[in-house]
N, C-alpha and C positions, 0 to 999 in steps of 0.2 A: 955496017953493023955497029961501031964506034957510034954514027950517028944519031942509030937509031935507041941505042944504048941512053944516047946523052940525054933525045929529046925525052925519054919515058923519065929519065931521072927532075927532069927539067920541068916536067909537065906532074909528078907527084908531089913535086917541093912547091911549086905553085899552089895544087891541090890541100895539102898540108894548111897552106898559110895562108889560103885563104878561109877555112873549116873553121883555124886558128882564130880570126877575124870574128867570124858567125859567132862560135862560142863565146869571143871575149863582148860582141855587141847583145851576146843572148844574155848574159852574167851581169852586165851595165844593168839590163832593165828589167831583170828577172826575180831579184827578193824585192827593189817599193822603190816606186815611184809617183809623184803627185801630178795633177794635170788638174787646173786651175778654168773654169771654163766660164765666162760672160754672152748673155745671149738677151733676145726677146722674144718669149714667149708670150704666145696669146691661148688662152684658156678658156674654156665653158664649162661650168659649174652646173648641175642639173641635178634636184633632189625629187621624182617625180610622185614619188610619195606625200601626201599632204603630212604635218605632221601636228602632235597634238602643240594648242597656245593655250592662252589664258585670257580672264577682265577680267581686272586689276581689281574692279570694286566687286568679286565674288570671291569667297576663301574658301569655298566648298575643293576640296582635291578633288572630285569626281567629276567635275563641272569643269574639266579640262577638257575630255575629250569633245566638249561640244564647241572648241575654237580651234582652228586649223593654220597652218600657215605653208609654206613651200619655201626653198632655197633655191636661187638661182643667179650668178653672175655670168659674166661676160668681159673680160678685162685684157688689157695689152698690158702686161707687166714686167720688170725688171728682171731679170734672171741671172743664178751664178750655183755654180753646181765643181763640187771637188770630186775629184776621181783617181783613188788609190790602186795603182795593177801591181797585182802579184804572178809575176811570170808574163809569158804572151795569151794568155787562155783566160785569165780570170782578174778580178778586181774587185773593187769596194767601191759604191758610192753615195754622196750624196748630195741630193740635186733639190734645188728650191727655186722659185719666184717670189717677188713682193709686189703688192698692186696697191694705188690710192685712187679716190676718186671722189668727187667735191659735187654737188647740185645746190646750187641757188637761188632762188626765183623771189622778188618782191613785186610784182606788179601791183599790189593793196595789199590793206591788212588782212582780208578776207584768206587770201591766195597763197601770201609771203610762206615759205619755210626756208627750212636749207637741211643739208642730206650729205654727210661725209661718209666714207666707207676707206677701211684698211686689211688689206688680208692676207695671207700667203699660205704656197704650196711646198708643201715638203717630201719628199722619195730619199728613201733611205735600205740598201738591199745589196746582195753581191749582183756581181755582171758576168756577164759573157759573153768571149768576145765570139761569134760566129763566123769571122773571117776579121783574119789580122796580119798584115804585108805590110810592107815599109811607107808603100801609100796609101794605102787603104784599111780602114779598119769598120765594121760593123757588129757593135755591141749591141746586149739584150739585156737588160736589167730588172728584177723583179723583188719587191722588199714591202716594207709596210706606206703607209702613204697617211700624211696628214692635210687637212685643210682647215682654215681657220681664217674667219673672218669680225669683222666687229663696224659698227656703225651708231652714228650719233646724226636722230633727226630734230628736229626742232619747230613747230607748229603754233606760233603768236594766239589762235584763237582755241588751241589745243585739240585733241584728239578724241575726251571723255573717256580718256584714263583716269586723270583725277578728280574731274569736273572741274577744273579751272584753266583759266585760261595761260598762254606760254609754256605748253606742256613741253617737256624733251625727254625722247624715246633713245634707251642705249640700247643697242643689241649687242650678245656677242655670241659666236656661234662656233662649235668646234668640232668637225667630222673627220672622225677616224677608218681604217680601212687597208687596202690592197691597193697596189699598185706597180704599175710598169712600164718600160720606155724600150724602143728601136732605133736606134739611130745608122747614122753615115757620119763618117771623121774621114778628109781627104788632108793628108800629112802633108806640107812643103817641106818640111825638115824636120828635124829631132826635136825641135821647141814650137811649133807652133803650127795650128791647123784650123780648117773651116770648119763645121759639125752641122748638122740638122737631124733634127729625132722630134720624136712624139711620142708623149706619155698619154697614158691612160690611168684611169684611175675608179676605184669603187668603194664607196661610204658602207658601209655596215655597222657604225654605232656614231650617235650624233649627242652631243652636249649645248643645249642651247639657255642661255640667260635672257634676260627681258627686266627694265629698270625704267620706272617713269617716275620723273622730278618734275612738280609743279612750280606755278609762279611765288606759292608759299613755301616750299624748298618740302614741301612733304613727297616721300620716297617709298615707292610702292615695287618689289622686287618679287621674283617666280624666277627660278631654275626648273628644269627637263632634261630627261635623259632617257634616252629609248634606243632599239636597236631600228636603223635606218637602212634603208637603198636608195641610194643615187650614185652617182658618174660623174667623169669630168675627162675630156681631154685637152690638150696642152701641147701643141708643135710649136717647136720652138728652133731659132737660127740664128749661130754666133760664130765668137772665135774662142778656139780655146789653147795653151800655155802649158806645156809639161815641159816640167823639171827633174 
């Protein structure tokens, strides 16, 4: 009876300290902590919508809707995304890419151009986490979502924007919107883990500029702004860093 006495006493104080343990590891992570995440993402941009342009030698405003254009990239980009948890259950975050990309072609004067592009993704929203364990954790995040890109092309025999020759086309383009991510985080320890997720994304107001410089430096400039639909997803696979 003594024994059995001892083990129950034996086995509550265990129980006790370790409960102790849970609370004091649920307290560590439960008001903020940051988790630092580096990845690559690759994204497709789709705006399937035509949308209204311009010629630069027309000033009529009405005389827009008879020029169209479309968005759409394609890019392997740099990615880093911060992620604030409050508690086991919920967090803050936010998560971006940045992409370049360069095209150059001289074969003649006829042919010659060149074609850079800069752009990034931005997701900004609370999380949650849908299953969250010491190794495993799967978040769901939903917030607002930006994209924005810009480009500088450049055409030796120009384009008949200006009607001279050495025209360069700036573009820059800015689509706002919804957005949201899934992912898999597989924990090795308290600091560091593998992640994989896929965002999705939906444009619903677009900002587009348009800017052509001749070889005589004369500058011909149209701004737009309309309500847009388009998409984009974005799986991306890194490591990530909480502290």
């Amino acid at each position: 009876m003594k024994k059995l006495v001892l083990l129950c006493a034996l086995v509550l104080v265990a129980g006790l300290c370790f409960a102790q343990d849970e609370d004091a590891a649920e307290a560590r992570g439960s008001f903020f902590s940051l988790e630092i995440s580096i990845g690559v993402p690759v994204h497709w941009t789709n705006s399937p919508i035509e949308h209204y342009f311009f010629d630069p030698n027309d000033t009529d405003p009405e005389d827009l809707a008879i020029y169209r254009d479309r968005t759409v990239t394609s890019n392997t980009a740099i990615g880093a995304s911060l992620l604030f948890n409050f508690g086991r259950r919920m967090g803050l975050t936010l998560d971006g890419d940045i992409f370049v990309g360069t095209d150059v072609m001289g074969a003649s004067n006829t042919s010659s151009y060149s074609n850079s592009l800069f752009g990034a993704n931005l997701l900004f929203g609370p999380v949650i986490y849908l299953y969250n364990s010491t190794f495993l954790r799967v978040p769901l995040a939903l917030g607002a979502h930006m994209y924005y890109w810009s480009s500088n092309v450049w055409y030796p025999n120009g384009m008949d924007f200006t009607g001279e020759e050495g025209d360069q086309i700036f573009l820059t383009d800015l689509q706002l919107g919804a957005g949201m991510y899934i992912g898999i985080q597989f924990h090795f320890n308290d600091h560091v883990y593998l992640f994989s997720r896929t965002n999705v994304s939906l444009t619903l107001y677009r900002w587009h500029k348009v800017e052509a410089l001749s070889a005589n430096e004369e500058v011909i400039s149209r701004k737009h702004n309309e309500a847009a639909m388009g998409w984009g997803v974005k799986p991306a696979l890194g490591v990530g860093v909480k502290f």
